[in-house]
DRENDO-1510 file (C-alpha; in Angstrom, 1 decimal, always signed):
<recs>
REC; n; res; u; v; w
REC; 1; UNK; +0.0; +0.0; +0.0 .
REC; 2; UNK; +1.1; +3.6; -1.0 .
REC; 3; UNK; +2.4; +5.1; +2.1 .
REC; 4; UNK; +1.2; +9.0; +0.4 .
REC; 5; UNK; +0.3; +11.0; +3.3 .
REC; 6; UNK; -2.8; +12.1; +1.3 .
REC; 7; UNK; -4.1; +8.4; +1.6 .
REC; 8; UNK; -3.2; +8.4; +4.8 .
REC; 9; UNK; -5.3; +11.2; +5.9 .
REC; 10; UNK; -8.1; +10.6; +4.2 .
REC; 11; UNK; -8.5; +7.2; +5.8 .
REC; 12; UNK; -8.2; +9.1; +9.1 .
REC; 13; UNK; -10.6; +11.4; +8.1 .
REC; 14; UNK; -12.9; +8.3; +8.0 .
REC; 15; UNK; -12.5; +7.2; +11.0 .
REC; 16; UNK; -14.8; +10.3; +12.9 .
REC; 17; UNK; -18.7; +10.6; +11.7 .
REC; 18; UNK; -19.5; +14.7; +12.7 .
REC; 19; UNK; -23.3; +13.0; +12.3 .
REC; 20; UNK; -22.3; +10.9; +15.1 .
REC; 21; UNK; -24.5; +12.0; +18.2 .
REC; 22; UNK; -22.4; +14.1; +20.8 .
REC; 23; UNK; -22.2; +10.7; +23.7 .
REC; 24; UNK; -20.7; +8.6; +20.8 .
REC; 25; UNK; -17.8; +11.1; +20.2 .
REC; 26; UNK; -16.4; +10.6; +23.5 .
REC; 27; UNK; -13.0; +10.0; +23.2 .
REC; 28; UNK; -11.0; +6.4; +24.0 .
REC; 29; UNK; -8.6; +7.8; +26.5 .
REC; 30; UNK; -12.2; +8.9; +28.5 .
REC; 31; UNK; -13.5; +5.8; +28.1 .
REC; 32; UNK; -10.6; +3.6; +29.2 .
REC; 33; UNK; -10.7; +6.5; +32.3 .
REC; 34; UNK; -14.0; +5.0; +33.0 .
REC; 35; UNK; -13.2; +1.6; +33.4 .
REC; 36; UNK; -12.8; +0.1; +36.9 .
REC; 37; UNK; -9.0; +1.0; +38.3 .
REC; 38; UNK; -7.5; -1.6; +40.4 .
REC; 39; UNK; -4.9; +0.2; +41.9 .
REC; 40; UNK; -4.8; +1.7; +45.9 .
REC; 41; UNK; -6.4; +5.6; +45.7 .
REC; 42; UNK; -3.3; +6.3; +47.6 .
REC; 43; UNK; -0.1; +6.7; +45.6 .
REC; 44; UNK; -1.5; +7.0; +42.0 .
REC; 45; UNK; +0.6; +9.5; +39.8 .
REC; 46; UNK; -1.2; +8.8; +36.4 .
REC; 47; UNK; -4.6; +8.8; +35.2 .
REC; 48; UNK; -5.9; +5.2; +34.4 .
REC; 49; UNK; -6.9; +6.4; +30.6 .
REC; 50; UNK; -3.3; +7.8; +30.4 .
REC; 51; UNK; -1.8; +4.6; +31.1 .
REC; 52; UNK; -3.9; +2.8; +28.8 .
REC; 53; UNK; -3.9; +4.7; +25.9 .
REC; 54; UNK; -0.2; +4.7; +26.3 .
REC; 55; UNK; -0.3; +0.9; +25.9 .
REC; 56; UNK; -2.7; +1.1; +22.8 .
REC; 57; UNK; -0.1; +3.7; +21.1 .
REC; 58; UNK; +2.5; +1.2; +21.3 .
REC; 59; UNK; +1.4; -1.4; +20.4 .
REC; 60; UNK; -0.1; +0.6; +17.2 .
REC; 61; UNK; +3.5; +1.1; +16.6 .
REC; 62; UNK; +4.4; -2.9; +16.7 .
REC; 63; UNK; +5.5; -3.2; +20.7 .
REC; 64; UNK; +5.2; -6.9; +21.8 .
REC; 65; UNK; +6.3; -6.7; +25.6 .
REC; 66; UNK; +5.7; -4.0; +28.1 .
REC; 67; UNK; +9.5; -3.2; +28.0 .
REC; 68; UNK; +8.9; -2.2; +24.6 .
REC; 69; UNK; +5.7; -0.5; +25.6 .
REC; 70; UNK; +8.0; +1.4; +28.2 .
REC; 71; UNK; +10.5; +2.4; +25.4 .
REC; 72; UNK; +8.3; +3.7; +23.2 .
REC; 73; UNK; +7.0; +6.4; +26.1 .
REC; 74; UNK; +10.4; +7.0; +26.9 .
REC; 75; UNK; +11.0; +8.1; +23.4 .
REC; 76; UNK; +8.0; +9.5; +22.2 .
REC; 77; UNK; +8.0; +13.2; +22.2 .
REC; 78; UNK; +6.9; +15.1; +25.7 .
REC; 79; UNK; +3.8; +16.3; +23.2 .
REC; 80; UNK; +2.3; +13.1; +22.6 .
REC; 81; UNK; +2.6; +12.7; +26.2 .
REC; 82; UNK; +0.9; +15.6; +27.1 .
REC; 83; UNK; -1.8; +15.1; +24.2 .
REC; 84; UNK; -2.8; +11.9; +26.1 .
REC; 85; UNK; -2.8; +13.7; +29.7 .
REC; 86; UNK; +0.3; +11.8; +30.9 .
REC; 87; UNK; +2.6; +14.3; +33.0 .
REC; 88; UNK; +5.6; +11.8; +33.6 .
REC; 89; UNK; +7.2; +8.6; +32.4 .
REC; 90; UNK; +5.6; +5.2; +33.7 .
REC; 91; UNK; +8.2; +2.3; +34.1 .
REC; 92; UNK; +7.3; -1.1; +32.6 .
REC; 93; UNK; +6.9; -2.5; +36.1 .
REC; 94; UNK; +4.2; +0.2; +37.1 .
REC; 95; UNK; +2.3; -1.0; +33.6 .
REC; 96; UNK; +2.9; -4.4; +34.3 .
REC; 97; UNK; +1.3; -4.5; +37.9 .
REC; 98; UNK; -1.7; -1.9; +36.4 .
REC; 99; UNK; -2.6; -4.5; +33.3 .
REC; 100; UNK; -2.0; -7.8; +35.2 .
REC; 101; UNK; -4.9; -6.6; +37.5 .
REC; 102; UNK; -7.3; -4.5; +35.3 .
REC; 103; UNK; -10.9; -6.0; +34.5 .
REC; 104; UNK; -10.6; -8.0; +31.8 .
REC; 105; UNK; -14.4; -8.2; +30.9 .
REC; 106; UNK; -14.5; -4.5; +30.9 .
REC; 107; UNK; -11.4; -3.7; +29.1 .
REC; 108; UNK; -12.5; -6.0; +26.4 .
REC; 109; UNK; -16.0; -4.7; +26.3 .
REC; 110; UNK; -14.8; -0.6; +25.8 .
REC; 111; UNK; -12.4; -1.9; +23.2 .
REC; 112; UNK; -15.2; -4.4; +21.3 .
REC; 113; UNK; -18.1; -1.5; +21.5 .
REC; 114; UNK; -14.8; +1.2; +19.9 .
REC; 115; UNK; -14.5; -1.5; +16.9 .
REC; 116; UNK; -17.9; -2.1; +16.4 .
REC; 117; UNK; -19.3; +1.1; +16.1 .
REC; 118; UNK; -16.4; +2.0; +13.5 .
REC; 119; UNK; -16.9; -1.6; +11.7 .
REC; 120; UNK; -20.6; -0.7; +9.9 .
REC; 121; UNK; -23.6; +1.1; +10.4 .
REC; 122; UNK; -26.6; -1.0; +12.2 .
REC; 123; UNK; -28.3; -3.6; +10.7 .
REC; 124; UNK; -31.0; -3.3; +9.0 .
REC; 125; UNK; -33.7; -5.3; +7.5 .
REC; 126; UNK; -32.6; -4.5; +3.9 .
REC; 127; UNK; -29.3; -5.1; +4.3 .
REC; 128; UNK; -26.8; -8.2; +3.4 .
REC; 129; UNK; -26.4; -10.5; +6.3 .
REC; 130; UNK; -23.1; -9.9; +8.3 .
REC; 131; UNK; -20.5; -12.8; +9.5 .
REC; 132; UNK; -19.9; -13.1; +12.5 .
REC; 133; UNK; -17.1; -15.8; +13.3 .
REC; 134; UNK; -17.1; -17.4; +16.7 .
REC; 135; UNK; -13.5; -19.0; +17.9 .
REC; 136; UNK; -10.9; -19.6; +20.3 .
REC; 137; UNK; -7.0; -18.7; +20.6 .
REC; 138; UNK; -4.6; -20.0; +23.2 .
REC; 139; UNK; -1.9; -17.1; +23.9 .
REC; 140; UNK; +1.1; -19.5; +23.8 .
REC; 141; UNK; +3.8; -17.7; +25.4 .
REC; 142; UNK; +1.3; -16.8; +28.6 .
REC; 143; UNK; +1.6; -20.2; +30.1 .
REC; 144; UNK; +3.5; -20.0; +33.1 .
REC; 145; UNK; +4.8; -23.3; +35.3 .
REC; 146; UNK; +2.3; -25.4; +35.6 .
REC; 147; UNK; -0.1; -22.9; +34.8 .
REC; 148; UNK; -2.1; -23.5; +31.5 .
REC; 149; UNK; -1.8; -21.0; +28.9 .
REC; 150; UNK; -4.6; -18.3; +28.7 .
REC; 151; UNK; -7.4; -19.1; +26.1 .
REC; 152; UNK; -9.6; -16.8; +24.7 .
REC; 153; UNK; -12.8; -16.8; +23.0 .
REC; 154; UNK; -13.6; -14.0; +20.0 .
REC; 155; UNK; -16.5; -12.7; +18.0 .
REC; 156; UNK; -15.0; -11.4; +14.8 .
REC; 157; UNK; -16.7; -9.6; +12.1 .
REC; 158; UNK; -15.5; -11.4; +8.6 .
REC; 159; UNK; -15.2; -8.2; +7.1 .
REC; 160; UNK; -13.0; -6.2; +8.8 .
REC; 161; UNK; -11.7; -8.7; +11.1 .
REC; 162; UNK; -12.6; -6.7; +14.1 .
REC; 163; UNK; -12.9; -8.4; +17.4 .
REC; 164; UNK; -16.5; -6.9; +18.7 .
REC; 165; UNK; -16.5; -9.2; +21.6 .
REC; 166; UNK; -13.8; -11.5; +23.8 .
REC; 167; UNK; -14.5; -13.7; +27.1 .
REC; 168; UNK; -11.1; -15.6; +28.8 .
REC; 169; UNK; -11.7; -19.3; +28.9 .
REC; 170; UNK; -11.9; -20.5; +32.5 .
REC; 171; UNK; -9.4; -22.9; +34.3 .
REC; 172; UNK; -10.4; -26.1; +33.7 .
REC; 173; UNK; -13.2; -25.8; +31.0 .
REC; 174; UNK; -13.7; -25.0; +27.5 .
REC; 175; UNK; -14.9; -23.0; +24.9 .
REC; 176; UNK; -18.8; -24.5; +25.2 .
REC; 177; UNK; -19.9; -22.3; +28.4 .
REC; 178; UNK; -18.2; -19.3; +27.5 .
REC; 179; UNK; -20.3; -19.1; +24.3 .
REC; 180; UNK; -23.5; -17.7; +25.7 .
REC; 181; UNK; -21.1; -15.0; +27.9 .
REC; 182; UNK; -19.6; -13.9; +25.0 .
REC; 183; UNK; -22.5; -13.1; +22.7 .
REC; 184; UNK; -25.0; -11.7; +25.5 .
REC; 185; UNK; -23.9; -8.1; +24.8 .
REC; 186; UNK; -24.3; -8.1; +21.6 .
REC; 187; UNK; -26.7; -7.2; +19.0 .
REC; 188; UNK; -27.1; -9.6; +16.9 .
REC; 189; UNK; -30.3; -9.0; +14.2 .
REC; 190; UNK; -29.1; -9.1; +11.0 .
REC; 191; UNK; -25.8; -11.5; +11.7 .
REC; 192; UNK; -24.8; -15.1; +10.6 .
REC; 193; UNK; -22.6; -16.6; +13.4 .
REC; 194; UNK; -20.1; -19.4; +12.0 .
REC; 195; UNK; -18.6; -21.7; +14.0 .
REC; 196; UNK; -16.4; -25.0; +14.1 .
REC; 197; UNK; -17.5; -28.4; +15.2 .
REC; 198; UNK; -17.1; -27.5; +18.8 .
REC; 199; UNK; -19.8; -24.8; +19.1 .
REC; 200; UNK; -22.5; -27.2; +16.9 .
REC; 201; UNK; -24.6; -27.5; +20.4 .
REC; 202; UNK; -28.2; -27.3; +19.9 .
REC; 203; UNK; -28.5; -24.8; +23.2 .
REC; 204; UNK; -26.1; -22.6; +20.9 .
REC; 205; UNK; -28.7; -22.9; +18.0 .
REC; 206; UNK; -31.6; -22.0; +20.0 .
REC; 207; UNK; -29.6; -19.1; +21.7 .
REC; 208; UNK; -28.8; -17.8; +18.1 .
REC; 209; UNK; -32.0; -17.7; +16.6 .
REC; 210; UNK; -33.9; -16.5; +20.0 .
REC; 211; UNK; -31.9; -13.6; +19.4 .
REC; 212; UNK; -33.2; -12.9; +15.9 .
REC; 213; UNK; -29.6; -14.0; +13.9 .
REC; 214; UNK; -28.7; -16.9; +12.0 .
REC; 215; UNK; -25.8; -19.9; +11.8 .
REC; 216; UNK; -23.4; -21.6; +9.5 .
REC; 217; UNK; -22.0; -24.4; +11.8 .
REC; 218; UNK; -19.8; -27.0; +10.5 .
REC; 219; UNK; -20.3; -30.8; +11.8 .
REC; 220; UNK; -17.3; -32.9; +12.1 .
REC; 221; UNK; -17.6; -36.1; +14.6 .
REC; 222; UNK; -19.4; -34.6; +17.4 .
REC; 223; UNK; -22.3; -34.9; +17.2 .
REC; 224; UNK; -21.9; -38.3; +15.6 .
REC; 225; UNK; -25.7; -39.1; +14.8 .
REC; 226; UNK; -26.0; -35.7; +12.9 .
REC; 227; UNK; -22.7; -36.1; +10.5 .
REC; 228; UNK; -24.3; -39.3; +9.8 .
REC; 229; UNK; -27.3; -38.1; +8.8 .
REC; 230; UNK; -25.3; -35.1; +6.6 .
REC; 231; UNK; -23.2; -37.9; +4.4 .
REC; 232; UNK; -26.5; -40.2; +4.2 .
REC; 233; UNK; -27.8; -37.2; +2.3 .
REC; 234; UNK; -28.5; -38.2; -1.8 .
REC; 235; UNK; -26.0; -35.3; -3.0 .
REC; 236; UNK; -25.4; -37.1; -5.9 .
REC; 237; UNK; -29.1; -35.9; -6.8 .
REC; 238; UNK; -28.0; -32.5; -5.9 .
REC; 239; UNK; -26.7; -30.1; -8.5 .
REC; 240; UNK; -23.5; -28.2; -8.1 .
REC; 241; UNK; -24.6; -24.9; -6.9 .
REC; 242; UNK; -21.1; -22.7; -6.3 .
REC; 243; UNK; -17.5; -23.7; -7.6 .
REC; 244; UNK; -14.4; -21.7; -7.1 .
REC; 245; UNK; -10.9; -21.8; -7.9 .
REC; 246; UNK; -8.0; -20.1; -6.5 .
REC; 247; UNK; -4.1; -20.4; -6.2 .
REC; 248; UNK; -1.7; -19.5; -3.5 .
REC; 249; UNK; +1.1; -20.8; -1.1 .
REC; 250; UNK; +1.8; -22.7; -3.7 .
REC; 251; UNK; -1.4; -24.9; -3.9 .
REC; 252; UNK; -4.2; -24.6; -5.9 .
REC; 253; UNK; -7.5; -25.3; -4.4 .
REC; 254; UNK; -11.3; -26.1; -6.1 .
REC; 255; UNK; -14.0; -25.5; -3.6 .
REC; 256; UNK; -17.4; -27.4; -4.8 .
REC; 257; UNK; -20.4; -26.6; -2.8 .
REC; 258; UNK; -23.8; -28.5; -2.7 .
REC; 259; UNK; -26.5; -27.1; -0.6 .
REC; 260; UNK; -29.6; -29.3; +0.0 .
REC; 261; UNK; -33.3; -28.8; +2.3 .
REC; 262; UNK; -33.5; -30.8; +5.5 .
REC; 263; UNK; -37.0; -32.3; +6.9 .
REC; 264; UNK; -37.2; -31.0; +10.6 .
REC; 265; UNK; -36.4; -34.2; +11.9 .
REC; 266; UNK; -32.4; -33.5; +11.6 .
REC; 267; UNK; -32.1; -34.0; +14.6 .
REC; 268; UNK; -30.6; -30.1; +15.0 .
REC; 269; UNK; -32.6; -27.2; +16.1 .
REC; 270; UNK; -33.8; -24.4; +13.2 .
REC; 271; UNK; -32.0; -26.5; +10.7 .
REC; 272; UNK; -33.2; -26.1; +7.5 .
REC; 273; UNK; -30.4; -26.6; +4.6 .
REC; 274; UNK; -27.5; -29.3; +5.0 .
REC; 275; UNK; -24.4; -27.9; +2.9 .
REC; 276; UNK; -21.3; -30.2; +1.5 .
REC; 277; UNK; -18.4; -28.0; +0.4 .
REC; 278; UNK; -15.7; -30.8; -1.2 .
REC; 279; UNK; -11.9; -29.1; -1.2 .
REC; 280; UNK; -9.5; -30.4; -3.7 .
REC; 281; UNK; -5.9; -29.2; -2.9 .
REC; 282; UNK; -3.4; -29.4; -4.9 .
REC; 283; UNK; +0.0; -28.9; -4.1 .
REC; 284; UNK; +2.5; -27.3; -7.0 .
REC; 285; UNK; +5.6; -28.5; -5.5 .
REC; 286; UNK; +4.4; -32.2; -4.8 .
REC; 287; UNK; +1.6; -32.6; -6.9 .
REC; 288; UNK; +0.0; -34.8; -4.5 .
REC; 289; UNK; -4.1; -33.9; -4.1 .
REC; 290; UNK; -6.1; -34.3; -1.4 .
REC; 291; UNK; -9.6; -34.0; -1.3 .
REC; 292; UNK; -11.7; -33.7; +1.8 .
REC; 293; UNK; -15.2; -33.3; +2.0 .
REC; 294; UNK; -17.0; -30.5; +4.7 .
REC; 295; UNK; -20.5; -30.7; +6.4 .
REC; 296; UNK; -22.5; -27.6; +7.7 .
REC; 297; UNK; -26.1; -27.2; +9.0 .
REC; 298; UNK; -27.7; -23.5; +8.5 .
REC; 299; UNK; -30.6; -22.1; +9.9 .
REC; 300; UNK; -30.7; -19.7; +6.5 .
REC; 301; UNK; -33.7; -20.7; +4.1 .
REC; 302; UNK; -33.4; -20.9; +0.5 .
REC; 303; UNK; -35.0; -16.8; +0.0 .
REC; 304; UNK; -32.4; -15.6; +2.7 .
REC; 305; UNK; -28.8; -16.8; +1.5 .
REC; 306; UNK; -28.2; -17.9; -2.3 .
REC; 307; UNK; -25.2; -20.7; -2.7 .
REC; 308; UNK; -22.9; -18.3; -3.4 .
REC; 309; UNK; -23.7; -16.3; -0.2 .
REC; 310; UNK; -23.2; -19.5; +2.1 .
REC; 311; UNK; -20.2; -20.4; +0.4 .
REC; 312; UNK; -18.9; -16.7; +1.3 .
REC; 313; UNK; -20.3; -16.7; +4.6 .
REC; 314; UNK; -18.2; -20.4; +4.8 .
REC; 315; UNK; -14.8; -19.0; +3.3 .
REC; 316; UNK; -15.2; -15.6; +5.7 .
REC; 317; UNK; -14.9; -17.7; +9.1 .
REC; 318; UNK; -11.4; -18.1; +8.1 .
REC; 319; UNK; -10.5; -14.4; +8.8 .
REC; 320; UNK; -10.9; -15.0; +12.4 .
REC; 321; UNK; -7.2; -17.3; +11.4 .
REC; 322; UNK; -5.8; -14.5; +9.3 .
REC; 323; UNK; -6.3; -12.7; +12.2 .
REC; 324; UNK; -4.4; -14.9; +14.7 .
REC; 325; UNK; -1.7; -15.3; +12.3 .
REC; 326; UNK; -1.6; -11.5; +12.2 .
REC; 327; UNK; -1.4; -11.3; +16.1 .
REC; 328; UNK; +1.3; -14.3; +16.0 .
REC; 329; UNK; +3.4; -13.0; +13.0 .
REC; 330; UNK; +3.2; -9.0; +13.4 .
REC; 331; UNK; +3.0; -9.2; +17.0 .
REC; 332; UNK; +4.7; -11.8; +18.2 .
REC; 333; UNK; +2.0; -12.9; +20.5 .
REC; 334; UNK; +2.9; -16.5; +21.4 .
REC; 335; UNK; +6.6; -15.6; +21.4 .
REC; 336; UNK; +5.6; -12.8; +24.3 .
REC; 337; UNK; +6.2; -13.0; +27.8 .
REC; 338; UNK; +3.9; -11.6; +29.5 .
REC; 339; UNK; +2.5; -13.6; +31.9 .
REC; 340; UNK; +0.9; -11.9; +34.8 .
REC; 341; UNK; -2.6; -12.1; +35.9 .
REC; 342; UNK; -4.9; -10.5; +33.0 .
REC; 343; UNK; -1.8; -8.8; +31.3 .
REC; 344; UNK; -1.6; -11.4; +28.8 .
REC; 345; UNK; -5.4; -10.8; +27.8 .
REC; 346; UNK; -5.3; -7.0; +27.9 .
REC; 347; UNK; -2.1; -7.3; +25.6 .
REC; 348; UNK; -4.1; -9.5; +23.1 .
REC; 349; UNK; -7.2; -6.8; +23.7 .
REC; 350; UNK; -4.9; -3.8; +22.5 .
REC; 351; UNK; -3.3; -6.3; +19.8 .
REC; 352; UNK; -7.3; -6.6; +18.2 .
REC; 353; UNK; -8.4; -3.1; +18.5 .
REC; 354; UNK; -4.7; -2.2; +16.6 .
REC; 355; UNK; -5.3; -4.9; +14.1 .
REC; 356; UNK; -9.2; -3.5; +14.0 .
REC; 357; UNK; -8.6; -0.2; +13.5 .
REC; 358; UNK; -6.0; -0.6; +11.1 .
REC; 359; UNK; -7.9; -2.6; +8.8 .
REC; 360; UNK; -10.6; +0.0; +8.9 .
REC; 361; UNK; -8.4; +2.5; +7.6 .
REC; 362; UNK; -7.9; +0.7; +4.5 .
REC; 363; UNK; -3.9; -0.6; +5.2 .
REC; 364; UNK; -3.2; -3.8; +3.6 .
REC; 365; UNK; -0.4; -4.9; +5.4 .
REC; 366; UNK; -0.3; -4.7; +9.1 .
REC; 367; UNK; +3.6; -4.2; +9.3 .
REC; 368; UNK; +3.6; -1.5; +6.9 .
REC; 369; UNK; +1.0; +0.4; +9.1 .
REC; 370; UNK; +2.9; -0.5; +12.3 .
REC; 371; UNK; +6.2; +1.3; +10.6 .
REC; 372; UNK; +3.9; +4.5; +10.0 .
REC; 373; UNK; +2.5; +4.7; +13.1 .
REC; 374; UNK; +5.5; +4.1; +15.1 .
REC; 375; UNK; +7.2; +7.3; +13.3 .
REC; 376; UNK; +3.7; +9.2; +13.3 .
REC; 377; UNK; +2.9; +9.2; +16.2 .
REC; 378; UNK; +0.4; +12.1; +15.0 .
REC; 379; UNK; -1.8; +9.5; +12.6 .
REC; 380; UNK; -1.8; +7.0; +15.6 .
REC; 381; UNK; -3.5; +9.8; +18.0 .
REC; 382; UNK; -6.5; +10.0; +15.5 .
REC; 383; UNK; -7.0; +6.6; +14.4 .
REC; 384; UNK; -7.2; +5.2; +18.0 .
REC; 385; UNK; -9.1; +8.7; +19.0 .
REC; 386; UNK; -7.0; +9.2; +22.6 .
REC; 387; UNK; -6.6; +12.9; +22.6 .
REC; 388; UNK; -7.8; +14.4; +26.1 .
</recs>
């Protein structure tokens, strides 16, 4: 991507809607001031918002531990500083102690109501059905003795991959109860939630549909009677609806989709179409091809989602991976060390609202945006809106 500063601006310029009601121009930095502070009343020397928004510039600029986070206010200008109402320099300790004890569930909530209202305008009746991918990363360098590694649990939008929502998994459970938690605050009329084979629960399908959205969710072995039912299907009777071809990584791929009706009896809540997406793989180095065959259940009629839409809404839960290669490539997430408490989640929080953000400004490389924002430290201030 061009780096003009023309560009540049005018993505900024993009970010802020002057139709916005006054409440929803309220900046960041005040709303990360309004979260709960953890720290003693006595002995505070900087403003919770401060500190915060001094973690989010930094890591805008590519920092992957808090010493780098540290650095960075060390050598950013006394203005930028000052522009974000911090009077001193905080040392990495005094951010390490503040994020390994800050509210994870609220920190996560400011930062996925900042994305979403920048992601898209409400749904509306009229309008295409938004993705909503549902799925879990394990922060890899966060696991500490015998300690398990911290596991969290995302809503991303497929097109901007911004992460509206994020629950921790707890100690000793999975992703299955955390589901409901994660998706309570959200509005969801209007949106298609995708899932893997782990979130195909029928008290997940009921929950989805109570709340006026829709699913794409894939079946794999579990639950066994229901993939039975899906390859006992006569698809050979089916026509081929949707084909595409693609090459890259040095593989070509052919993607055939079949999409079928279901009698109620599927043994799946709302069900109504059984899908069969066939992936032939080729690889250009090897030439050996393999070809494995994908089942999904959707609560989408006929006269809501054409073939070609499915197979969309299908490819787009695969940005919630681009996404986590992203945070593991460009930010070295599973290579960081922070282990603390909730730092290692309020890390990967500023790590999505970066990535977020970023996207929405039209970048399409993430280190090339880091690079600008780390020497304009100007841009950064209005795209992540922390000016006191």
């Amino acid at each position: 991507m061009s780096s003009s500063l023309i560009g540049v601006l005018q993505r900024h310029c993009g970010v802020i809607d002057p139709c916005r009601p006054p409440e929803e121009l309220t900046s960041l930095r005040v709303m990360l001031d309004q979260l709960p502070d953890p720290r003693r009343v006595r002995g505070r020397r900087y403003r919770l918002g401060s500190l915060l928004a001094l973690c989010l510039l930094a890591v805008l600029g590519g920092a992957t531990t808090l010493a780098g986070i540290a650095r960075f206010a060390t050598d950013a200008p006394a203005e930028v500083r000052t522009r974000i109402g911090l009077g001193g320099l905080p040392r990495a300790t005094t951010l390490g102690r503040l994020l390994s004890r800050i509210d994870g569930d609220a920190l996560d909530d400011a930062i996925g109501v900042r994305l979403a209202r920048h992601a898209a305008d409400p749904v509306e009746d009229d309008q295409p059905l938004v993705g909503l991918a549902v799925d879990g990363k394990t922060v890899r360098g966060s696991r500490n003795g015998g300690q398990n590694a911290v596991h969290l649990l995302a809503a991303v939008l497929h097109e901007s991959q911004a992460v509206i929502s994020q629950r921790q998994i707890a100690a000793k459970s999975n992703e299955i109860p955390a589901f409901a938690t994660l998706l309570n605050r959200l509005h969801l009329h209007g949106h298609v939630i995708t899932a893997d084979a782990m979130h195909t629960q029928t008290d997940h399908a009921e929950q989805i549909t109570a709340r006026g959205a829709h699913y794409v969710l894939v079946v794999k072995g579990n639950p066994k009677r229901l993939r039975r039912r899906l390859r006992r299907l006569p698809r050979r009777e089916v026509p081929l609806q949707h084909r595409t071809r693609e090459r890259a990584h040095e593989r070509g791929e052919i993607r055939r989709l079949k999409v079928c009706a279901v009698r109620p009896d599927l043994l799946f809540p709302h069900a109504v179409q059984a899908i069969e997406v066939k992936r032939r793989r080729t690889n250009r180095t090897t030439s050996k091809t393999t070809i494995k065959p994908i089942y999904a259940v959707t609560s989408l009629t006929p006269e809501q989602a054409t073939a070609s839409q499915l197979a969309e809404l299908i490819r787009g839960h695969w940005q919630v991976e681009a996404l986590h290669h992203v945070r593991d490539v460009t930010f070295a997430e599973d290579a960081s060390r922070v282990r603390t408490g909730t730092a290692p989640r309020a890390v990967a929080t500023f790590r999505n609202l970066a990535i977020g953000l970023i996207r929405q400004a039209g970048w399409a490389n993430i280190a090339t945006a880091t690079n600008h924002y780390r020497s304009r430290t100007d841009h950064a201030l209005q795209l992540l809106d922390l000016e006191s």
